[in-house]
C-alpha positions in Angstrom: -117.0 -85.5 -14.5 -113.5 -85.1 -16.0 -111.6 -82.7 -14.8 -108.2 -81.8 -16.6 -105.0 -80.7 -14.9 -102.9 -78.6 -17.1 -99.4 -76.6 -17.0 -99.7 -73.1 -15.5 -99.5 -70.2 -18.0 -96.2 -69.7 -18.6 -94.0 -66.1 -19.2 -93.2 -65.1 -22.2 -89.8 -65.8 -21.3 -90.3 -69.4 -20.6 -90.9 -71.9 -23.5 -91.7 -75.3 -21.2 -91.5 -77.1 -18.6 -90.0 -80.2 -17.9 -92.1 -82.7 -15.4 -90.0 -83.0 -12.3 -92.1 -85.4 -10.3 -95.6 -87.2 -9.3 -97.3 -86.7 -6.2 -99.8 -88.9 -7.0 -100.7 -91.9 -8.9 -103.3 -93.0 -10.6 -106.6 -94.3 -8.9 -105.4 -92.0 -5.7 -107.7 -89.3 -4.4 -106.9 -85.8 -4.3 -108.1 -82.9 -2.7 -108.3 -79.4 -4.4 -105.0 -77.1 -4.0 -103.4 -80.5 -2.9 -99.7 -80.4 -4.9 -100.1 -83.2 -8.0 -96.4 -82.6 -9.4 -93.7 -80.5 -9.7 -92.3 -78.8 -12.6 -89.4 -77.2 -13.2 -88.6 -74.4 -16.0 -84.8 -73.0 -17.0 -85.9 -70.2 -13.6 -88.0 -71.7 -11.0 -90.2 -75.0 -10.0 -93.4 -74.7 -10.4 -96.2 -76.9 -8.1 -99.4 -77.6 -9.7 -102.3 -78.4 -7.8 -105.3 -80.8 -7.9 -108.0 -78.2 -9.8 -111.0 -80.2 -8.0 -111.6 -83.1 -5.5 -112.1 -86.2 -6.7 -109.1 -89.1 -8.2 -106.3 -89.1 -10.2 -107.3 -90.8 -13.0 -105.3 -90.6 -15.8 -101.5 -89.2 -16.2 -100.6 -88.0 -19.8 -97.4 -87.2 -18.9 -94.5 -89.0 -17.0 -91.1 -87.5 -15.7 -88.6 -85.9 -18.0 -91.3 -85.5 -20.3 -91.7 -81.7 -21.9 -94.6 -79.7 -21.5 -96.4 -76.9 -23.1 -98.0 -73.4 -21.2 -101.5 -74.8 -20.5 -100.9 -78.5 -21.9 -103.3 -80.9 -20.1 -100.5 -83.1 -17.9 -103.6 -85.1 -16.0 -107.0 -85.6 -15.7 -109.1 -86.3 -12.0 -112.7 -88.2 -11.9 -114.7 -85.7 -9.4 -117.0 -88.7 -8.9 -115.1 -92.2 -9.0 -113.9 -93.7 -5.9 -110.2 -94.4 -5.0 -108.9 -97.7 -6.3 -107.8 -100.0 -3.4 -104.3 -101.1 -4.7 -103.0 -97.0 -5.8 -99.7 -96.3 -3.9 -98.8 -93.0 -2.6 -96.6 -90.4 -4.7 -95.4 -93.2 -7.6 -95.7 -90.9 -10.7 -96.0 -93.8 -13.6 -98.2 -93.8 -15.7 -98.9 -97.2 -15.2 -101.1 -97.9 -12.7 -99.3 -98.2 -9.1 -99.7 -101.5 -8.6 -97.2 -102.2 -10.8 -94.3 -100.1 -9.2 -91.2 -101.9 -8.1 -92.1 -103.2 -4.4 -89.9 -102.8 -1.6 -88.2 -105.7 0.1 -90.3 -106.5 3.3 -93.3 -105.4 2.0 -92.2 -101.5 2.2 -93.7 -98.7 0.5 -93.2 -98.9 -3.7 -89.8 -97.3 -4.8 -89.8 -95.1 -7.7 -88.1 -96.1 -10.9 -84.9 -93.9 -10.2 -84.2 -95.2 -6.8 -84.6 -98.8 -8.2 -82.5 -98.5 -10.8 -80.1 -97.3 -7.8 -80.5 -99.9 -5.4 -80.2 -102.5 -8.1 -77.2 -100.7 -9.3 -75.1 -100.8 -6.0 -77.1 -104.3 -4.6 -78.5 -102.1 -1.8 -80.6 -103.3 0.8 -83.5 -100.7 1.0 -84.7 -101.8 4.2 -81.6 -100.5 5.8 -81.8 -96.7 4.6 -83.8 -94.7 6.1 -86.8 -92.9 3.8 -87.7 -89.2 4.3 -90.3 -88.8 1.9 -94.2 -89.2 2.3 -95.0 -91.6 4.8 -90.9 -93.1 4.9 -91.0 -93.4 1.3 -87.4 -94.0 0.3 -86.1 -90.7 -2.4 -83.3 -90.7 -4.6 -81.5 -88.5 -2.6 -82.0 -90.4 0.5 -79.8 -93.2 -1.3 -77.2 -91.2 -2.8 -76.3 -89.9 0.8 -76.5 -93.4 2.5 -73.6 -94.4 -0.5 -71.6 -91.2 0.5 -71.8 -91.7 4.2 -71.3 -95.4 3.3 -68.4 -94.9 1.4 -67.1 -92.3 4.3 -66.8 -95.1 7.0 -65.4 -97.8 4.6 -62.0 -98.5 5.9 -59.4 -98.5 3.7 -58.2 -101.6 2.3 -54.5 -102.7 4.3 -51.4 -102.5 2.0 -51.1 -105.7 0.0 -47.8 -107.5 -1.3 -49.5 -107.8 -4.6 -47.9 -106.5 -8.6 -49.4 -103.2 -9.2 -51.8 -104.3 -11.4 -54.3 -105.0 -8.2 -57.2 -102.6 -8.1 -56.8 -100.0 -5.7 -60.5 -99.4 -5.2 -64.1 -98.6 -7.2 -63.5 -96.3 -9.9 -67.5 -95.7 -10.9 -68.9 -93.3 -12.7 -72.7 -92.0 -12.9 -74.4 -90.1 -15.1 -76.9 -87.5 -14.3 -79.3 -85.4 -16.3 -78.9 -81.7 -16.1 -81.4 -79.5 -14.4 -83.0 -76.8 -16.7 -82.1 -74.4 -14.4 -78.1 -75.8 -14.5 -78.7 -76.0 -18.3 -79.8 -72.5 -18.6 -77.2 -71.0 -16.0 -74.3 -72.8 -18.6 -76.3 -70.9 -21.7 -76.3 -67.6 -19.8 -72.6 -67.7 -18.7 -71.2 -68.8 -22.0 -73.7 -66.0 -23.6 -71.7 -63.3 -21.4 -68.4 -64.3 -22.3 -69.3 -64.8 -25.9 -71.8 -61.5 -26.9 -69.9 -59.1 -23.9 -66.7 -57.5 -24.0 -66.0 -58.2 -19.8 -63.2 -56.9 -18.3 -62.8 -56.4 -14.5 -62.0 -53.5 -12.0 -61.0 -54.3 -7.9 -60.7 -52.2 -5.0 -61.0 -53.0 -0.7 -62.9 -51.4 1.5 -62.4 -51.2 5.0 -65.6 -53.1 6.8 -64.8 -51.4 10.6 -67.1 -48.3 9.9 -70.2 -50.8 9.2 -69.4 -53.0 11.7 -69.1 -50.7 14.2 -72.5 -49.1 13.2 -73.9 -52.4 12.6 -72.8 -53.8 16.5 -74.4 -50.4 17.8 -77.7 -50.7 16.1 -78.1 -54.3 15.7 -80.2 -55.6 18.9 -82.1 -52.3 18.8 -83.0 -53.0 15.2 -84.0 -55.9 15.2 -86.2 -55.2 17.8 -88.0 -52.7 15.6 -88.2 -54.4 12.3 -88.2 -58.2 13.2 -85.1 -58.9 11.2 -81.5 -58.9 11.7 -78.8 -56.0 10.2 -76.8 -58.1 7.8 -74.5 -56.4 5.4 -76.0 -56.4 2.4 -78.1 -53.6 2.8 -75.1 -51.2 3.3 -74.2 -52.5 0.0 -77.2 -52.4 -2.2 -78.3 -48.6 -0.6 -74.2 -47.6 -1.6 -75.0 -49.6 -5.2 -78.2 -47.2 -5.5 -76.0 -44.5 -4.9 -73.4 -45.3 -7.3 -75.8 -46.2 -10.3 -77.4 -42.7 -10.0 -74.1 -40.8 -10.2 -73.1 -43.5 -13.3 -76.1 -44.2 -15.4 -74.0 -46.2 -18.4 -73.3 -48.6 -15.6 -77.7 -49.5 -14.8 -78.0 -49.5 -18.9 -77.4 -52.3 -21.5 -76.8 -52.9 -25.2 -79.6 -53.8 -27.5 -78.9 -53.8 -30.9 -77.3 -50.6 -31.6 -79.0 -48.8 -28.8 -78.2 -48.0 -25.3 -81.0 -48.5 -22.9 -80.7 -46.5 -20.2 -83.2 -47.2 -16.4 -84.2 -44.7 -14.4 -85.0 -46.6 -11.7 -82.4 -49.6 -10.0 -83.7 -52.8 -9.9 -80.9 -55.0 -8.0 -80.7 -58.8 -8.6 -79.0 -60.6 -6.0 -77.6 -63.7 -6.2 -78.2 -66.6 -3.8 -77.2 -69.7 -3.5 -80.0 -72.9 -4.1 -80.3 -76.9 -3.3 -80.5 -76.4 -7.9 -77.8 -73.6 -8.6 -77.2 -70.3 -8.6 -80.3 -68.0 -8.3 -80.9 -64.7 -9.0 -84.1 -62.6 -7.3 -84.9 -59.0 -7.6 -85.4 -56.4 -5.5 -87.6 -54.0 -7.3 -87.3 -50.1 -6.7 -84.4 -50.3 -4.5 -84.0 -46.3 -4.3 -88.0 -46.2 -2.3 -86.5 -49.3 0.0 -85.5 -48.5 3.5 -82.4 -50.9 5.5 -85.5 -52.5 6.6 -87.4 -53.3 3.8 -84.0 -54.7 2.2 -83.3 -57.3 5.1 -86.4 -58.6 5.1 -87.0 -58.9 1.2 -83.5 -60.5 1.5 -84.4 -62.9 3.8 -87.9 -64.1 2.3 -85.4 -64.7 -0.6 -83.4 -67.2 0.9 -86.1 -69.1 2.4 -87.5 -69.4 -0.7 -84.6 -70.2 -2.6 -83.8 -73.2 -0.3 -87.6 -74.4 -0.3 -87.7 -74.0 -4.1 -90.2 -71.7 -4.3 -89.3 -68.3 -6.0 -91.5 -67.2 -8.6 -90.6 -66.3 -12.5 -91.6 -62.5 -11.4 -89.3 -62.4 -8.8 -86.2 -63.7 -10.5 -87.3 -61.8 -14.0 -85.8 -58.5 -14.9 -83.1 -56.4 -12.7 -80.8 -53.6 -14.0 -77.6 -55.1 -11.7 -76.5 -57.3 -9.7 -74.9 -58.2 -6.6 -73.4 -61.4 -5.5 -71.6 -62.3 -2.0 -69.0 -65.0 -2.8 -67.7 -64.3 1.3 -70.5 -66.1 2.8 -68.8 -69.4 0.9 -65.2 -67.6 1.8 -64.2 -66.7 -1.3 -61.5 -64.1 -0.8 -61.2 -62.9 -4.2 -63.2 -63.4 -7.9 -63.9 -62.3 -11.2 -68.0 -62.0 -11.4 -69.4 -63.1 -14.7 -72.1 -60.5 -16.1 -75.9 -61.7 -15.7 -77.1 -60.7 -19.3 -78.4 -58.8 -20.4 -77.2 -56.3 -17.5 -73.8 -54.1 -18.3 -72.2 -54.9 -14.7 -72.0 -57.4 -11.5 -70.8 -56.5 -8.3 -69.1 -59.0 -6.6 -68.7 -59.0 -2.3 -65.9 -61.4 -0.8 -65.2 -62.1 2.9 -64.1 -60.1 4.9 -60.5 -60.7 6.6 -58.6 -59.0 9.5 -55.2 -57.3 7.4 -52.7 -55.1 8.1 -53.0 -51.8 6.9 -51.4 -48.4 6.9 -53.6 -45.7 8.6 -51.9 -42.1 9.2 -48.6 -43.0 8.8 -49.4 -46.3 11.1 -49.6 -49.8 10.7 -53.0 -51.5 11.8 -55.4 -54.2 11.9 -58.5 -53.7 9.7 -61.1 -55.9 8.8 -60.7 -55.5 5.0 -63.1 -56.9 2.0 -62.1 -57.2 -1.8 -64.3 -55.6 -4.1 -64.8 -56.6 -7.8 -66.6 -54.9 -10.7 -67.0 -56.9 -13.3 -68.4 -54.9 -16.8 -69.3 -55.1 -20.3 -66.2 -52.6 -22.0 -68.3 -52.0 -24.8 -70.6 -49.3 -22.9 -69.1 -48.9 -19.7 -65.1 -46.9 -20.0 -62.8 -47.9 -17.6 -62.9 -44.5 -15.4 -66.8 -45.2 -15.0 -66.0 -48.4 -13.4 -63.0 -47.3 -11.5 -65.2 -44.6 -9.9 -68.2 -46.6 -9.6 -66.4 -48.4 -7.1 -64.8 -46.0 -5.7 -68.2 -44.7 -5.0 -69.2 -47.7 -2.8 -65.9 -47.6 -1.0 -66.7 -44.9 0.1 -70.1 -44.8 1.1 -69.4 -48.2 2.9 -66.1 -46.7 4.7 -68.4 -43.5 5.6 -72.3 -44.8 5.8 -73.5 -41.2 6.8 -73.2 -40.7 2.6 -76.3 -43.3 2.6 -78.1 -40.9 4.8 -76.8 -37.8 3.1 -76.8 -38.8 -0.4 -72.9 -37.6 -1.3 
């Protein structure tokens, strides 16, 4: 019996999907859940498994093609046997046997890495493969040419007229992820459709440190997750949204919409760009819950695997440029949100406390917001509100 494999239902919000890559080929057996391919969508990568046991028959689509919500990408035989000359993970729709071999009689390299080897007269046997089974990736050959070109000596000064080459000059070109593409379409919408204008401030980090250093071993002790800072921020952010409302709305149409509730979006960085996940209901959250949602977050950014309902929505948003050390930036506005808060490193200044000079550990703060709903005292105050809280946390506790 045939059994067809077919693109997840997409959201509303999502039109397609591009295919990303094969995990199989056809004449291989699969088992059910095992991961076929991988697509990826302008928000997250999707994996789609194997519906039913059987073998890969039949591929309808290759990589880089486009797909539809709920178009049939594959189709598996639940009762023919695996053919005896199918390699591992070559997604062509051809059938494997006719993938590019490996010198040496190594595993079958996919079209991309090929065309790379061929390009740069690479010896495959000599890089080392971390994909299924050793299987040689295209990144795994893009880093053998950087660290190759990293230990290439330079060539010794020649006596020569200066029209002698003074070394490789190449150029590549690459496609554009959908989630790059629709990052660009977003950030250009902002500037474009908003009228952004930015507000900055410092806040002096001792007071949270200090109750962070106290705290820390005890808490994570309790909770199973360690005190970063970002908590402190997104509990003062809740604070400051509630006492400036225009700041958690947004423009649509001629209407304001205003949220009664804050849904924080905070952005972390990915192996495929800047992503944005949401913590839902941030005013019920405790420290706690925070840290940990947080941290789920990044291990699922870096693996890849954040969900559409989890990066969808959110009425602001936060993003930490310190962690990269960033001292200092203008946030662009996530659309259709109204503002962006954006956290820098934190750096040891001297500063002027009671008439005496000091050393504080001192963060920039920077609003970004859209002018056409939010004044210019609103912002100012809005971050004067999280100054404040984050200079005197006992506001989080006490809600002033």
């Amino acid at each position: 019996m045939l059994v067809d494999v077919k693109v997840p239902v997409l959201a509303e919000s999502i039109p397609d999907a591009t295919l990303l890559e094969w995990k199989k080929s056809p004449g291989e057996a699969v088992t059910r859940d095992e991961i076929l391919l991988e697509l990826e969508t302008d928000k997250v990568v999707l994996e789609v498994p194997a519906p039913q046991d059987g073998v890969l028959s039949e591929v309808l689509k290759e990589t880089g093609d486009i797909a539809l919500s709920e178009e049939v990408l594959a189709r598996i035989d639940t009762d023919a046997a695996p053919s005896a000359d199918a390699r591992p993970g070559d997604g062509k729709r051809q059938p494997a046997g006719e993938a590019a071999p490996a010198p040496g009689g190594g595993a079958a390299l996919s079209p991309a890495v090929q065309r790379l080897v061929s390009e740069h007269d690479l010896d495959p046997s000599l890089i080392e493969g971390t994909g299924k089974g050793g299987r040689l990736t295209k990144g795994d050959v893009l880093a053998y040419l950087d660290k190759r070109a990293a230990v290439t000596p330079a060539p010794a000064p020649r006596a020569e007229p200066a029209t002698a080459p003074l070394g490789t000059r190449g150029e590549r070109r690459e496609p554009m992820s959908r989630l790059r593409m629709r990052i660009a379409e977003r950030l250009v919408e902002a500037q474009h459709t908003a009228a952004i204008l930015t507000t900055f401030n410092e806040v002096d980090m001792q007071p949270v440190m200090a109750l962070r250093q106290r705290y820390r071993d005890q808490f994570e002790k309790t909770y199973g997750v360690r005190l970063g800072f970002m908590s402190f921020f997104v509990k003062a952010a809740v604070q400051a949204l509630e006492r400036f409302p225009a700041v958690n709305a947004y423009i649509e149409g001629s209407e304001i919409v205003y949220h009664d509730y804050q849904d924080i979006g905070v952005a972390v960085g990915s192996p495929r760009g800047l992503v944005v996940p949401v913590l839902r209901d941030v005013a019920q959250m405790s420290f706690a819950d925070i840290e940990t949602k947080i941290a789920e977050f990044g291990t699922k950014a870096r693996d890849g695997t954040l969900t559409v309902e989890e990066m969808s929505g959110g009425t602001f948003t936060i993003s930490n440029g310190g962690v990269f050390g960033s001292l200092l930036s203008t946030p662009i506005l996530n659309p259709p949100q109204s503002a962006i808060l954006g956290m820098h490193k934190t750096q040891e200044r001297p500063m002027v406390v009671d008439g005496e000079v000091v050393v504080r550990p001192m963060m920039y703060l920077a609003l970004s917001y859209d002018h056409r709903i939010i004044d210019g005292r609103e912002a100012v105050l809005f971050l004067v509100t999280i100054k404040e809280a984050i200079e005197d946390p006992a506001r989080l506790l006490l809600g002033v």
